[in-house]
N, C-alpha and C positions, 0 to 999 in steps of 0.2 A: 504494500500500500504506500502511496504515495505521501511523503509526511508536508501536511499543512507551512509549518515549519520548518528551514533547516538549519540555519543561521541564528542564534540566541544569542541578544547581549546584553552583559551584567551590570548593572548600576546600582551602585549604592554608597552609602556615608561612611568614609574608610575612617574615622575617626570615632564609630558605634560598633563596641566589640559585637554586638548580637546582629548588625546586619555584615559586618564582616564573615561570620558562623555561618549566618543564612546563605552569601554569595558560595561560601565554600564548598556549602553541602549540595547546593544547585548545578555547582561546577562540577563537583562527582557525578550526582545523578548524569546532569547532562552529557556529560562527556561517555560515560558508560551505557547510554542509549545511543552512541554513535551522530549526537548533534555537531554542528562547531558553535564552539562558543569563541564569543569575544568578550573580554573582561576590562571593566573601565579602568584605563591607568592608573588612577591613586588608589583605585582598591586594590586591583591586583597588586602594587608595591606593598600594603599592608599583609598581606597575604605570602609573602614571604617563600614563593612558589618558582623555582629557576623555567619552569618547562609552561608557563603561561604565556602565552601571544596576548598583550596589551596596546589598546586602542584610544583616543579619544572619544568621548561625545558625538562630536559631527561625525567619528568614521562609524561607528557605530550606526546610526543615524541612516547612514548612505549605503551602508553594507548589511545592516542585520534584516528579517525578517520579522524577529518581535526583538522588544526589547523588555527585563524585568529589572523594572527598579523595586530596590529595597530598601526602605527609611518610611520617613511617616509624607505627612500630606505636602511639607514644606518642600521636603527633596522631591515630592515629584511637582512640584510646582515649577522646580529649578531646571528638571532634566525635561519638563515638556514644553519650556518656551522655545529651548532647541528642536526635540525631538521632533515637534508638530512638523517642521520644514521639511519633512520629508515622508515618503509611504513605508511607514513602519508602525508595526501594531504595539502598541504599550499595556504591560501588564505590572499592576503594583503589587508588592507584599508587606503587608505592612509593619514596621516597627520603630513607631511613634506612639501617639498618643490618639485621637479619635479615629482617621482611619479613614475618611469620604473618600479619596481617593485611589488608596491601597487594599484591595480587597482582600486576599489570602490570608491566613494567620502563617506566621512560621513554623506554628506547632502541630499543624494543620496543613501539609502543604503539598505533598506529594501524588495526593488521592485525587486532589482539585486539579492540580498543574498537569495531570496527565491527562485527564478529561479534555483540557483545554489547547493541549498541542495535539491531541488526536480529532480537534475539528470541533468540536462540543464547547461550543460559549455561545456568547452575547459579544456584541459588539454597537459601541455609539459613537460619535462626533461629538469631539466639545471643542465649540469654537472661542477662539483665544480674542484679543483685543489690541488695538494699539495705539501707543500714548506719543502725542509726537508735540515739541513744545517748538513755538514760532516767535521769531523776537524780529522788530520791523519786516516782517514778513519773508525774512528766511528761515528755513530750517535750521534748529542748534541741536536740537538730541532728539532721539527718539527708543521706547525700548517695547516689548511687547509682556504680556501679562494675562493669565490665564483667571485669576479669579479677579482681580479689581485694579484700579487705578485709582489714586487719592490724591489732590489734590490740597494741600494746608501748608501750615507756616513751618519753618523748620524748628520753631520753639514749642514749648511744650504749653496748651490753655491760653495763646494767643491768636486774636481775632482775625481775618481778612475779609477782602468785599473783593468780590467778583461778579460777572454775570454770565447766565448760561443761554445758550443759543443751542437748539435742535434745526438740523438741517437749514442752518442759516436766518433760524425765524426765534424771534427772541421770548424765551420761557418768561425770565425774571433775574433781578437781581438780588443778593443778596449778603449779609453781613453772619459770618460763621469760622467757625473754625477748619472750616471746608467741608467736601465735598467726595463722597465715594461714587465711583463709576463700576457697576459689577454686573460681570456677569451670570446667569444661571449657576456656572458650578461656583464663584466667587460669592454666593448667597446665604450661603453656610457658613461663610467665614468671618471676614472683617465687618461687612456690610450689617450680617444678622445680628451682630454684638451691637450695632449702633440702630438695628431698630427698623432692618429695611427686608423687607419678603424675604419669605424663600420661595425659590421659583425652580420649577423641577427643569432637569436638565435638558428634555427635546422643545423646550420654549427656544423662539427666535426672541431674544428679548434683552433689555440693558436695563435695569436700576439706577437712578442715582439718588443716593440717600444725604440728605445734607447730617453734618458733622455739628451739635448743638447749637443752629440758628438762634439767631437774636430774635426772634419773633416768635412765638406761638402757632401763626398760623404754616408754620412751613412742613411738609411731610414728606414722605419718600415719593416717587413715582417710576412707573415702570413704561416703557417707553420701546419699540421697534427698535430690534436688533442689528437692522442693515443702516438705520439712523449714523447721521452725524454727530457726535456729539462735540460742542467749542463752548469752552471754557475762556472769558475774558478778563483777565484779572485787573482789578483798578490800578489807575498809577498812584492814586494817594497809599497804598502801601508801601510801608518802609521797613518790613522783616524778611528776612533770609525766607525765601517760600521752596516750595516741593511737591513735584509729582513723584508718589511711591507706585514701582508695578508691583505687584505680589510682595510689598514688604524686602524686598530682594532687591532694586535697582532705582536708586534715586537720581530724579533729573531735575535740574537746578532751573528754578522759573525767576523771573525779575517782575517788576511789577511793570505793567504795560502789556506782556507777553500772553500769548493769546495760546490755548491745548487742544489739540483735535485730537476727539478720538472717537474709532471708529472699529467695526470688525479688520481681524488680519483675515489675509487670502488663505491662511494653511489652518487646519484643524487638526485635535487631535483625537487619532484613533484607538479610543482605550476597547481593553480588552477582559470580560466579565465572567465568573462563573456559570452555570445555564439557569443555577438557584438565586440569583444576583438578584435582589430587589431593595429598589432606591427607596420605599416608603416604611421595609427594615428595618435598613440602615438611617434612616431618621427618627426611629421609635429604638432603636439603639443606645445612639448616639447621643442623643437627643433626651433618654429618659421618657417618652411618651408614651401614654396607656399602650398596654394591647387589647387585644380583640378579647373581648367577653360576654359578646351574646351575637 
């Protein structure tokens, strides 16, 4: 039989002795089912193994079939702004803390993962976003972000005023500590801490949740996914400001400077148990009744 798979490559946090373990024991497995693996370079250096073939990210990316990363939701937040760039199927395991986008357990792993290279899963799109900041109307930085783009001052409980534009047509202005841009899978995270939907994954859709508004009447909204979103930031502000992507990539705004964001071109192709259910994993996660009648 033809294997779905032939090419598997390993990602994880070479500085977590337990997803180190994990990568190790995958490399056995895998290598004794006759896969080729490829092992991401600073792991495999932790790994202390002379006879491993070590890769980057992008080669990975460019060459594997699936790829498994293993850390919690942050790592794979990290390896899918890359990995999206390319047609590669991504599979999380996880070992972190809640877990939304790392399915497997480690302790747990072997029963599920062979289901899932013998053709037997689920499969979604989640598509990623991109934050690009424009200073007299050139590009100065740009980065991409898979659960949110934020928008605020780089001080800690200090105010800014900006205004927001959809597709060129002016929402409102306003005075706040800023401003979350999320999407779908980013609704779990930053966004729902500060009070903004969750909105299940095959929605075409963006939130943006303001960050404690000076006003009362101001609330989340959720807004078409193919939308523009431009952010105008006043020039009366005089603090260090910032676009965070995923917590991960800060891009330096001035005041005057204007943020478009919008869907990125590449999506990523995660890859699920066939038992995988996202309303579970939010009565989970999440601590929500279960079903009792």
């Amino acid at each position: 039989m033809t294997k779905m798979y032939k090419t598997i490559g390993l990602i994880g946090k070479p500085e977590h002795e337990g997803a180190l373990a994990t990568i190790a024991a995958l490399h056995h497995y895998l290598e004794g089912n006759n896969y080729q693996v490829m092992i991401e370079t600073a792991v495999a250096n932790k790994l202390n193994k002379e006879d491993i073939h070590t890769f980057d990210i992008v080669e990975i990316g460019k060459q594997a079939d699936l790829a498994i990363v293993v850390g919690g939701d942050g790592y794979m937040l990290g390896a899918a702004r890359v990995l999206s760039s390319y047609d590669i199927a991504v599979l999380g395991v996880n070992r972190g803390n809640l877990g939304f986008l790392t399915d497997l357990s480690p302790d747990n792993l072997i029963e599920p993962l062979e289901a899932i290279l013998d053709g037997h899963s689920k499969t979604e799109q989640r598509f990623l976003i991109q934050a690009e900041v424009y200073r007299h109307g050139q590009l100065k930085s740009s980065n991409s972000a898979m659960n949110e783009a934020v928008l605020h001052p780089g001080k800690v409980a200090s105010m800014m005023e900006f205004a927001v534009y959809l597709d060129d047509v002016f929402m409102f202005s306003q005075r706040s500590d800023g401003i979350i841009v999320s999407t779908p899978t980013g609704s779990t995270a930053y966004s729902m801490s500060a009070g903004g939907p969750i909105m299940t994954p095959n929605l075409n859709a963006l939130s943006l949740v303001p960050m404690f508004p000076h006003t009362l009447s101001s609330r989340p909204i959720v807004v078409d996914g193919d939308s523009e979103i431009k952010l105008v930031v006043a020039t009366n502000n005089h603090e260090e400001l910032q676009v965070s992507c995923d917590g991960h990539v800060i891009l330096a705004v001035m005041p005057g400077d204007e943020i478009r964001i919008k869907k990125c071109k590449y999506t990523l192709r995660l890859v699920h148990p066939l038992d995988h259910d996202y309303f579970n994993v939010l009565r989970t996660k999440l601590s929500w009744g279960n079903k009792v009648y």
